[in-house]
C-alpha positions as CSV (number, residue, x, y, z in Angstrom):
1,X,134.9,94.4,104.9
2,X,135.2,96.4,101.8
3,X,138.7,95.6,100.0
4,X,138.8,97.8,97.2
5,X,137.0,100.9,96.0
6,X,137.6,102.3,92.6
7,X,136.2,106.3,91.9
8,X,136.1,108.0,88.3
9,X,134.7,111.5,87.8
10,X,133.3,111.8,91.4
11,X,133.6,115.2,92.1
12,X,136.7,116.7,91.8
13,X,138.3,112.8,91.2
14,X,138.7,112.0,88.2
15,X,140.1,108.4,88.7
16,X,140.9,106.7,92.0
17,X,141.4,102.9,93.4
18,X,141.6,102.9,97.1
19,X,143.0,99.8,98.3
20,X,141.7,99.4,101.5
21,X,141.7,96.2,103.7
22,X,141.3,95.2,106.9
23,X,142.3,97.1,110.1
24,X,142.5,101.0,110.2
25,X,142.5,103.2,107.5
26,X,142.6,106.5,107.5
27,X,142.2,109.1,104.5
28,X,143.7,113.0,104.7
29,X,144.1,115.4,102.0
30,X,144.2,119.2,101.8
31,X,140.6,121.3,102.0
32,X,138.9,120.6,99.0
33,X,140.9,117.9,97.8
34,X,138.1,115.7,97.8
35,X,138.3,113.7,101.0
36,X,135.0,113.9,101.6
37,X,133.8,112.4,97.8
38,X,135.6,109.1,99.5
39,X,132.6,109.1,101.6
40,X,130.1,109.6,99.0
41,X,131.4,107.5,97.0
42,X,130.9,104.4,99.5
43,X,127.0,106.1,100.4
44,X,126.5,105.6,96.3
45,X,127.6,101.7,97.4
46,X,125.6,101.5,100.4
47,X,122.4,102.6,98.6
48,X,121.9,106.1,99.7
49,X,120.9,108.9,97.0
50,X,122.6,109.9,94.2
51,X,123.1,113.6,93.1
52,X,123.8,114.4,89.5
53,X,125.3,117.3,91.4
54,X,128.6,115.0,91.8
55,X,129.6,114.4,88.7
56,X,132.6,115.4,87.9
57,X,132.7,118.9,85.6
58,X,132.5,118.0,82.1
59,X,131.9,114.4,82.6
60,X,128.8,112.3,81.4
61,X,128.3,110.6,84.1
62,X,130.7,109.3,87.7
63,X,131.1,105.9,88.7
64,X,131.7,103.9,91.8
65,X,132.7,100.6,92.1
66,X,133.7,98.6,95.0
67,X,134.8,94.7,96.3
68,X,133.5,93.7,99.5
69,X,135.1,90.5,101.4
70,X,131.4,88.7,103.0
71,X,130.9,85.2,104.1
72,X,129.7,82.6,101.5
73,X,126.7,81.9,103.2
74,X,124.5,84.4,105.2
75,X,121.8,87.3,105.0
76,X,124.4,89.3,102.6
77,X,124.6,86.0,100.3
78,X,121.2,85.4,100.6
79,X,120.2,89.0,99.4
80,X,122.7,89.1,96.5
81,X,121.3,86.0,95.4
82,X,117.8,87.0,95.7
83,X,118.5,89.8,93.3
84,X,119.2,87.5,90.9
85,X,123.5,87.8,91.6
86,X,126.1,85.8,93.5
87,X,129.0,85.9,95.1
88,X,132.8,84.9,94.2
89,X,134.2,82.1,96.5
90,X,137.5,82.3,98.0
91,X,137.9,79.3,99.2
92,X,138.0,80.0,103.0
93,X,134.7,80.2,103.7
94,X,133.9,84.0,102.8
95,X,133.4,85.3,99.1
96,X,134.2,88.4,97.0
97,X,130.8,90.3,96.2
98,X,131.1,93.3,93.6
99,X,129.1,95.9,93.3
100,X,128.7,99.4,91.3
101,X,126.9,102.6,91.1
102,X,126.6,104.9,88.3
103,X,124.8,108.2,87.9
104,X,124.8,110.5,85.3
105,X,125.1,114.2,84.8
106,X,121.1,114.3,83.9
107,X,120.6,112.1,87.2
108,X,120.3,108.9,86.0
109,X,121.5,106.4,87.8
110,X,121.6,102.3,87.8
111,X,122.8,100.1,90.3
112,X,124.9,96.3,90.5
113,X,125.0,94.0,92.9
114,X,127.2,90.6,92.2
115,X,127.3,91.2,89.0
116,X,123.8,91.7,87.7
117,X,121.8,95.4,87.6
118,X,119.6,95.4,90.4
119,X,117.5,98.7,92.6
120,X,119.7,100.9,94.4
121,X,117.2,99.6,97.7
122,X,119.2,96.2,97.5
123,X,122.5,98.0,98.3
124,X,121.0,99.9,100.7
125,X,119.2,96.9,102.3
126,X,123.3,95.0,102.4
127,X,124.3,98.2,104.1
128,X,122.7,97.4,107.3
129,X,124.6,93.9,107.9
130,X,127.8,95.2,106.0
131,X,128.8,98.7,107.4
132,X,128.0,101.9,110.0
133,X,128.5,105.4,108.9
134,X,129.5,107.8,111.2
135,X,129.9,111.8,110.6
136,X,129.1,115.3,111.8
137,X,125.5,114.6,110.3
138,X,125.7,111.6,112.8
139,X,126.8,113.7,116.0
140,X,123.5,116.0,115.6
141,X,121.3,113.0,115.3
142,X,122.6,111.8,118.9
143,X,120.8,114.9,119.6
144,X,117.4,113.6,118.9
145,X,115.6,111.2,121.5
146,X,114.8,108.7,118.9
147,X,118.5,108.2,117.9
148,X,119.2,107.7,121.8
149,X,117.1,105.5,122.6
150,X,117.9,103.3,119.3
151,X,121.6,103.5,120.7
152,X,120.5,102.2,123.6
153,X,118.8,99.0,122.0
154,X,121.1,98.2,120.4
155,X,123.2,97.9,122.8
156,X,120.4,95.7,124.9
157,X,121.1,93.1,122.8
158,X,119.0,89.9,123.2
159,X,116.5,90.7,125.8
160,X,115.3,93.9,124.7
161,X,115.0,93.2,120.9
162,X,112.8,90.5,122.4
163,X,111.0,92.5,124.3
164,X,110.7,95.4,121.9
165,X,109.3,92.8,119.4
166,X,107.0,91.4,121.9
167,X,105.6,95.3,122.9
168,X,105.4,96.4,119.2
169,X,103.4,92.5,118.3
170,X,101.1,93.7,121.3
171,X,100.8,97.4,120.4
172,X,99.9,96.6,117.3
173,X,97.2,93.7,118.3
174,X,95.7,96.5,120.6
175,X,95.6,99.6,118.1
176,X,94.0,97.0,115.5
177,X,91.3,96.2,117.8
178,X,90.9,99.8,119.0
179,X,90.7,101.1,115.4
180,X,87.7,98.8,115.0
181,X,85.9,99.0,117.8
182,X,86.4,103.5,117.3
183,X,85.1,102.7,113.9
184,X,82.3,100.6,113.8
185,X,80.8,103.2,117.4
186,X,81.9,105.7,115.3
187,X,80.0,104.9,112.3
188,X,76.9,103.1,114.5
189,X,73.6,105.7,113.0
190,X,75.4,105.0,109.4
191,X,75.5,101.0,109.6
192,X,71.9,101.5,111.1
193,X,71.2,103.2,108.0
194,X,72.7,100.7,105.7
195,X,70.3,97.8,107.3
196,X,67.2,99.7,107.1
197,X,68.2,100.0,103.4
198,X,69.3,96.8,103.1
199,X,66.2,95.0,104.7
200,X,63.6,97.3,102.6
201,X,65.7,95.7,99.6
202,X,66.0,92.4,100.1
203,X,62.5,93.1,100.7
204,X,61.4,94.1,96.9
205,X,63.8,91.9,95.5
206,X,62.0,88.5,97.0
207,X,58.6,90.2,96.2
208,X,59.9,90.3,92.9
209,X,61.2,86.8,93.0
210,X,63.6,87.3,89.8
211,X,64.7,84.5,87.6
212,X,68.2,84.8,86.0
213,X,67.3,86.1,82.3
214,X,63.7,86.6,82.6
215,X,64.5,90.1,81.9
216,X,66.0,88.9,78.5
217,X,63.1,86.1,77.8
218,X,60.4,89.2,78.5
219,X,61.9,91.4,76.3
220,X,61.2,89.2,73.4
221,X,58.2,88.2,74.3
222,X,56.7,91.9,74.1
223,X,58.4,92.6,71.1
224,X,56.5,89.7,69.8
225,X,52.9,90.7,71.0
226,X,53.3,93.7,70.1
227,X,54.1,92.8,66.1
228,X,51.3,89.8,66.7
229,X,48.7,91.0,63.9
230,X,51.7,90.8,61.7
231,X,53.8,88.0,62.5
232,X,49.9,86.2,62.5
233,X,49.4,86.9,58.9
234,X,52.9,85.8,57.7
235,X,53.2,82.7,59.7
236,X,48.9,81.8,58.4
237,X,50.4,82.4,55.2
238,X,53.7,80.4,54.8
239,X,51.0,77.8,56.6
240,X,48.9,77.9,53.7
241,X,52.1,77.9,50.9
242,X,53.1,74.6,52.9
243,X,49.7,73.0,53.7
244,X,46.9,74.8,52.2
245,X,43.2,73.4,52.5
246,X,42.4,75.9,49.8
247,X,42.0,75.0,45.9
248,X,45.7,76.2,44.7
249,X,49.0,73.7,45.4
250,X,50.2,73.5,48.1
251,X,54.5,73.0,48.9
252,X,53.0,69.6,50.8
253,X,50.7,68.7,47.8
254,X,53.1,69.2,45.1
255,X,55.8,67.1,47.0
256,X,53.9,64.6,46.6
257,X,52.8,64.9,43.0
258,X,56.2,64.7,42.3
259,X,56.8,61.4,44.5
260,X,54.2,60.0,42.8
261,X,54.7,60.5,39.5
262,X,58.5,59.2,39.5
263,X,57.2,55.9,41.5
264,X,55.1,55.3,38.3
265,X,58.3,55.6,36.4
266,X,59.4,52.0,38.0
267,X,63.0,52.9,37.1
268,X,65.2,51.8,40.2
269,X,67.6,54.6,39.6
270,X,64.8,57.2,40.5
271,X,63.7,55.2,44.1
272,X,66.0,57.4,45.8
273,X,64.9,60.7,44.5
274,X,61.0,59.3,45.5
275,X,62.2,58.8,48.6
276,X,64.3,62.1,49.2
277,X,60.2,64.0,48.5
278,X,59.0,61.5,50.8
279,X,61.1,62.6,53.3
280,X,60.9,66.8,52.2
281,X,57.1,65.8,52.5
282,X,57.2,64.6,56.1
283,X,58.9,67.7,57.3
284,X,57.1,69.8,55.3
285,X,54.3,68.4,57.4
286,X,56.2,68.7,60.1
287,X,56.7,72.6,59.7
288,X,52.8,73.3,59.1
289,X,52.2,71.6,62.3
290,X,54.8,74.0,64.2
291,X,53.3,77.3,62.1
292,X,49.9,76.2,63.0
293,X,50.8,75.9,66.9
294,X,52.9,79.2,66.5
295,X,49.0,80.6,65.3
296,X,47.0,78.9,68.0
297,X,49.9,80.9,70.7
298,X,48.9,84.2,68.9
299,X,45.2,83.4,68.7
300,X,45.7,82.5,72.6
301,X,47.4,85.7,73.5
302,X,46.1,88.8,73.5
303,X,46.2,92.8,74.8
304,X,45.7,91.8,78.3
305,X,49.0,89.4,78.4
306,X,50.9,92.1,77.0
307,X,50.1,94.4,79.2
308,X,51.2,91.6,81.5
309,X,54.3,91.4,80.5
310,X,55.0,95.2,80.5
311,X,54.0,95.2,83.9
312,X,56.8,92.3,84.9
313,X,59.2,94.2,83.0
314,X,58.6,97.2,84.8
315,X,59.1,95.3,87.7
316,X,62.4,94.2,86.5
317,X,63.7,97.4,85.4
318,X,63.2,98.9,88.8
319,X,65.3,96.3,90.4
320,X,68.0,96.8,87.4
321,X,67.8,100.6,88.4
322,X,68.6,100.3,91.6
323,X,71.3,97.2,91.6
324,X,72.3,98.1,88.3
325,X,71.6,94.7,86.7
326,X,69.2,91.9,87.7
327,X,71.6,89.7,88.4
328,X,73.1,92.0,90.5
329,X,69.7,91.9,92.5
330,X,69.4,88.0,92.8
331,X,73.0,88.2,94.0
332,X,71.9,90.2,96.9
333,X,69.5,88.7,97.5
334,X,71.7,85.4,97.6
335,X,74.6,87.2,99.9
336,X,72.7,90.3,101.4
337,X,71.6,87.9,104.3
338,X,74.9,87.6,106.1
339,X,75.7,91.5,105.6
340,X,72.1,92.2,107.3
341,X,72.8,89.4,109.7
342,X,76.7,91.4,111.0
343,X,75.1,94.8,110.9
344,X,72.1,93.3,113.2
345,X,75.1,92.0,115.3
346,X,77.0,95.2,115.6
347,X,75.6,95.5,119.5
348,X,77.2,91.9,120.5
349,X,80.4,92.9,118.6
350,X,80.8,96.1,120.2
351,X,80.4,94.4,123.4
352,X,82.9,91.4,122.0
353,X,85.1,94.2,120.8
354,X,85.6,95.7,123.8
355,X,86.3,92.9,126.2
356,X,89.4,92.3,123.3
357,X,90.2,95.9,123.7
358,X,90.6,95.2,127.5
359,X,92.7,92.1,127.2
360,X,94.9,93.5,124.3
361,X,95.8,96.6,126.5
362,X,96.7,94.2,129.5
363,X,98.6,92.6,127.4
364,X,100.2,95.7,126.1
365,X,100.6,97.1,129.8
366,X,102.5,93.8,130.7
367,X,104.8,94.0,127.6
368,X,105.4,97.6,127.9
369,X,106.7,96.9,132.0
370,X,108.6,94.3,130.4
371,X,110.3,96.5,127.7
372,X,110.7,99.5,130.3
373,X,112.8,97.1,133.2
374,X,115.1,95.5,130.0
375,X,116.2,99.2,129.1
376,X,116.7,99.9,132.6
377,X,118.9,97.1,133.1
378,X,121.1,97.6,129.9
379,X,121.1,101.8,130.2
380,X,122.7,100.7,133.5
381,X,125.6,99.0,131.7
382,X,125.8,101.1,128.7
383,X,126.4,104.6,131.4
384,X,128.8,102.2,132.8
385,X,131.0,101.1,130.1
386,X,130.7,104.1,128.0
387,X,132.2,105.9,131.0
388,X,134.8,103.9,130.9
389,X,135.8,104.5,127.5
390,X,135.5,108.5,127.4
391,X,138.2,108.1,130.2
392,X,140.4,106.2,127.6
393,X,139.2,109.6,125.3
394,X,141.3,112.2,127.1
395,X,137.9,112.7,129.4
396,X,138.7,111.4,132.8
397,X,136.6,113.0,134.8
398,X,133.0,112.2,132.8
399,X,130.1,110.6,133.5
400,X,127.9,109.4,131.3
401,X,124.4,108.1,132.4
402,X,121.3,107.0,130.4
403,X,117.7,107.8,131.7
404,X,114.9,105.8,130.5
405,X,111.7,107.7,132.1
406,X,108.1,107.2,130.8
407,X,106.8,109.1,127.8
408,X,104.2,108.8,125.2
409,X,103.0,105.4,123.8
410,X,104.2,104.5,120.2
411,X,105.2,101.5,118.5
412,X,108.5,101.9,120.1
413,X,107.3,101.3,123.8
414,X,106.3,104.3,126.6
415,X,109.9,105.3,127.5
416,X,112.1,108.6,126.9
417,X,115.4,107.8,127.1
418,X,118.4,110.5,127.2
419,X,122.2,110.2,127.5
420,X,123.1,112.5,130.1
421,X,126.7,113.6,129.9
422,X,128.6,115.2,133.5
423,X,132.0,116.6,131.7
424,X,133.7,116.9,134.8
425,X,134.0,116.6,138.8
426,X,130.8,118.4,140.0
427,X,129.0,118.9,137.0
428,X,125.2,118.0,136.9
429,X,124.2,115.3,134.3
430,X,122.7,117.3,131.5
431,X,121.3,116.4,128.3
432,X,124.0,115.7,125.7
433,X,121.5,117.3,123.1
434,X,122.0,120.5,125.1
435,X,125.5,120.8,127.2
436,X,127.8,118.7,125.4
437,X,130.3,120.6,123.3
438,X,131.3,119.5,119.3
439,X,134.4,118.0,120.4
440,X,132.9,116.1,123.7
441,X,130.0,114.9,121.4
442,X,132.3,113.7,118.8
443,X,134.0,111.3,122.0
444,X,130.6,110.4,123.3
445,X,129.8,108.7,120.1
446,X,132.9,107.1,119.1
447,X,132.6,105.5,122.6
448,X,129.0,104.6,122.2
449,X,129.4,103.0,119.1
450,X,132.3,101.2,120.2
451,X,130.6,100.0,123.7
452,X,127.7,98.5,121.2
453,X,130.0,96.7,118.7
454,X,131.4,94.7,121.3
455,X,127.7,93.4,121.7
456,X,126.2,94.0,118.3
457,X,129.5,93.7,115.9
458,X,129.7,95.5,112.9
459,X,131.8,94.3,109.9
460,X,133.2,97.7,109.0
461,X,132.7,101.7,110.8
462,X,133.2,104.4,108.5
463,X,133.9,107.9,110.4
464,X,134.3,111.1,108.7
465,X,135.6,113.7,110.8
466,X,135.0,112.1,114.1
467,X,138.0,114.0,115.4
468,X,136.0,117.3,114.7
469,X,136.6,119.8,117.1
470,X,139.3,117.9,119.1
471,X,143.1,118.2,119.4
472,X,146.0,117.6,120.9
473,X,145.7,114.7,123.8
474,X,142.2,114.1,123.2
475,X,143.0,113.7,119.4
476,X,145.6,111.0,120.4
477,X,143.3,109.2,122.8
478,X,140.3,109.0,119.5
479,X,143.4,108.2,117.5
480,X,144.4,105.3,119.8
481,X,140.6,104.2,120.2
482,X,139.9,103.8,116.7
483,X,143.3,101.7,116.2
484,X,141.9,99.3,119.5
485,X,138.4,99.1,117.2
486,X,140.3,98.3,114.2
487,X,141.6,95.2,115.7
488,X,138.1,93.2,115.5
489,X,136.4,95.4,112.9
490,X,137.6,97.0,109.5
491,X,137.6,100.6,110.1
492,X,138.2,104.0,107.9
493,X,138.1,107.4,109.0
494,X,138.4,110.3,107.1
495,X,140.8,113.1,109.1
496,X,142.4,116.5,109.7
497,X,144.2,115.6,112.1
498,X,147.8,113.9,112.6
499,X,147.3,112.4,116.2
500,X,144.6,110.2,114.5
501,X,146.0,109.2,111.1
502,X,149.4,108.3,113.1
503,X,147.7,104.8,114.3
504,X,146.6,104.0,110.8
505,X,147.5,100.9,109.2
506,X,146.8,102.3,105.8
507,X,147.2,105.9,105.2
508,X,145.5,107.0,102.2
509,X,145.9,110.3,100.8
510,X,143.7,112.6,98.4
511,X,146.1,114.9,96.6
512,X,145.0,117.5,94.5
513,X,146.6,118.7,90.9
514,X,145.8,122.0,89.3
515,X,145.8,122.8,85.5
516,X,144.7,126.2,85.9
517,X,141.2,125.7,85.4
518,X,140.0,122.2,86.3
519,X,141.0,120.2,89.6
520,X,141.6,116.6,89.5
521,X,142.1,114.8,92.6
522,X,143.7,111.8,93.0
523,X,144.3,109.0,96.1
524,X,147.7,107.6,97.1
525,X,148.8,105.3,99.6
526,X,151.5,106.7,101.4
527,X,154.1,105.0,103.5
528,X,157.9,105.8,104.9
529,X,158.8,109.4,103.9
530,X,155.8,110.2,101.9
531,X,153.4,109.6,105.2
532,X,155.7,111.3,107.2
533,X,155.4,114.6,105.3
534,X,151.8,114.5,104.5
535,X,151.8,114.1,108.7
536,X,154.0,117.3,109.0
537,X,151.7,118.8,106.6
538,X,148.9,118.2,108.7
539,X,150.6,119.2,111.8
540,X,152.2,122.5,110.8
541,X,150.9,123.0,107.0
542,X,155.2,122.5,106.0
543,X,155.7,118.9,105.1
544,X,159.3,119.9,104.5
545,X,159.5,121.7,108.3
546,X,162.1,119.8,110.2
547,X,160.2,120.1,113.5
548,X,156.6,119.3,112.2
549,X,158.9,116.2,110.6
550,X,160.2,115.3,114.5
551,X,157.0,115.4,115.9
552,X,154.9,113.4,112.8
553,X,157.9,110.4,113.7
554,X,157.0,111.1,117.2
555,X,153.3,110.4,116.6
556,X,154.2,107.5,114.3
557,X,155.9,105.8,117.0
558,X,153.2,106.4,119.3
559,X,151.3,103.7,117.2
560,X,154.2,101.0,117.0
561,X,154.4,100.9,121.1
562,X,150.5,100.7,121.0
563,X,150.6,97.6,119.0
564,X,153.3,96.3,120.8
């Protein structure tokens, strides 16, 4: 449950702490007092979107911050800890988690959650196992078929969240399937295509019969026949400067010249240096020998290899046109085997395909009977018991009924389902999207949504204007209702009217202060005379008129012999 809420320049509130609690509380206030920024103010918390539009005139930015009581351990815990928070043990098994929501007048906004900045999405994602939001908003959606038949599994509990998941694993199995099987048919002349290509290149490319980095090693090779007349006369002549058979020295010759003259020299201190030429002589040898190969290549070679090696890189550069390198080619040729060998295949895997198709829409049919007969079973209940409950509404003569009929096939399952609503003795069952009035509407959910939290519980229901367009008895009976839901969940209700906030626990006003210009609103808890005169004032507009006084004490009362 949320504890405590604390508001500052939201709207027309410049600074409010709501103490709030367990049980029922309700908030009034005069029209545009700001009753309704209490609401916003707990969707900023709850992760819905924020509008710079509610900052407070003048202000840089509004802030909300708020104190929920959760359990220590569990899927709340576990989220606030995931986004890198925690949680504030009490001691009795449940914690304190803080959270906060700012946005500024240019509409920037930042988000807490246990105490460390976190996306607005966490909040929202705590929302779903922390609170339910009801308001006017709320009443159209029970319009719409989808928001029916989510009512209505909710309520099913158990078996039909089992069976839902069981149809939508199925549904999902078969549209898979069907997707591929539509597209490889589909696509059939183009994947014949694609092997004809594919088989005329795999084709060239073992014609070719690339070697990784021949293109490279080929390259250099025609660079080097075609500069052979001149790299032969520069390598015959650094032969000749090294080992000449001519009449001038020779590198080799003169080496040795010099070798011989210092071993004549018998002077021990020189043996090294004779044997440092030695050595230079050797490999001077030793480099003629790999000049004169280098010559007898070149003499070996002539126009018709080059024109040989032009050809093979022509060969090359074809493949590198097409596959964009050559190693790209030999990779194909390495992996293009298996891709020819599924796209030959595509006739046994359309066949293979289609026998899947066949068993996953058995499957599917099976789930979706399955699904169908749960909803049937709990729509039963749900007509039943929420019946009951718009008789404890001031409406003892309704009937409400829940059709589940087949309709088109989503992930959701192949049923309609509508909440038919029969107002009075001899009325048909009609729609509620079309024949129920504001006021009945505004019943029918409250009793829906306290029919489902006795199966699916909710920590804490937040109701603005429920009570809209309702009165007298029937605002009593809401009144009363609310009080009875308050005693296993946290409840708060924003409200107009005094037959509802009279079975409060906590009554909570927003009062609004005028400087001339600016309005500032403010939130008080009222109790003893101050509730019963914002309760006259609600009644009548006077909260000084004795008789509106009488009758708020009246009311009040009413809620003291319903708890006891």
């Amino acid at each position: 449950m949320i504890e405590e809420m604390r508001l500052r320049d939201l709207g027309v509130i410049a600074e409010a702490t709501l103490s709030i609690g367990p049980g029922f509380t309700a908030i009034t206030g005069e029209t545009g007092a700001g009753k309704t920024m209490v609401v916003t103010g707990l969707g900023l918390l709850l992760g819905q979107r924020a509008d710079s539009g509610a900052v407070r005139s003048g202000a840089t930015q509004a802030t909300v911050d708020g104190v929920w009581i959760v359990p220590e351990s569990g899927p709340v815990a576990e989220r606030v800890r995931e986004a890198g928070g925690d949680v504030e043990p009490l001691g009795d098994g449940n914690a304190e988690l803080f959270v906060g929501r700012s946005i500024s007048s240019e509409g920037r906004g930042r988000a807490s959650v246990g105490g460390r900045a976190a996306p607005a999405g966490v909040l929202a994602d705590l929302a779903d196992d922390l609170v339910v939001v009801h308001g006017q908003s709320d009443q159209l959606r029970l319009r719409s078929a989808v928001a029916q038949r989510d009512a209505l599994d909710r309520f099913g509990g158990a078996p039909v969240q089992s069976a839902r998941a069981d149809y939508r694993d199925a549904y999902e199995r078969w549209r898979r399937i069907d997707s591929e099987l539509t597209a490889l048919t589909d696509d059939r002349d183009g994947r014949a295509r694609e092997a004809h290509e594919l088989r005329e290149q795999l084709a060239d490319i073992e014609q070719a019969a690339p070697q990784p980095g021949e293109d490279a090693e080929l390259t250099v090779r025609a660079e080097r026949l075609a500069n052979a007349e001149e790299l032969r006369l520069a390598a015959a002549n650094a032969h000749d400067l090294l080992s000449g058979e001519g009449d001038a020295p020779d590198a080799g010759s003169l080496l040795a010249e010099a070798r011989r003259a210092l071993e004549r020299a018998h002077d021990p201190a020189l043996e090294d240096v004779a044997a440092q030429l030695a050595d230079l002589g050797y490999r001077t040898a030793d480099l003629a020998a790999v000049l004169a190969g280098y010559l007898a290549d070149l003499d070996e070679s002539g126009p018709h290899e080059l024109a040989a090696v032009e050809d093979r890189r022509a060969v090359l550069s074809a493949l590198v046109r097409v596959h964009g390198t050559l190693d790209a080619a030999i990779e194909l040729l390495d992996t293009g085997s298996a891709r020819l060998a599924e796209l030959d295949d595509d006739g046994d895997r359309i066949e293979r395909l289609t026998a899947e198709r066949d068993a996953a829409a058995s499957t599917l049919d099976d789930a979706a009977a399955v699904l169908t007969e749960a909803r049937t079973a709990a729509a039963e209940r749900l007509g039943a018991a929420v019946t009951t409950e718009l008789h404890a509404l001031a409406m003892p003569d309704a009937r409400l009924a829940v059709a589940v009929t087949p309709g088109a096939e989503s992930v959701a399952g192949r049923d309609d389902v509508a909440i038919l609503l029969a107002p009075h003795v001899g009325a048909d069952p009609r729609p509620v999207s079309k024949g129920a009035s504001g006021g009945e509407l505004s019943r029918v959910m409250l009793a829906i949504e306290v029919v489902i939290a006795a199966v699916d519980p909710v920590p804490t229901f937040v109701f603005d204007e429920v009570d809209a367009g309702i009165g007298g008895a029937a605002a009593i009976e809401v009144g009363r209702r609310l009080a009875r839901l308050a005693q296993s969940s946290q409840v708060i209700a924003v409200t107009h009217l005094a037959q509802v906030a009279a079975f409060a626990t906590n009554h909570l006003s927003v009062v609004k202060a005028g400087d001339g210009s600016v309005t500032a609103s403010d939130v008080r808890r009222l109790e003893g005379a101050d509730r019963e005169a914002e309760m006259a004032r609600l009644l009548s507009g006077m909260p000084d008129s004795d008789a509106a006084l009488t009758h708020a004490r009246e009311l009040l009362s009413l809620r003291t012999e319903s708890v006891g």
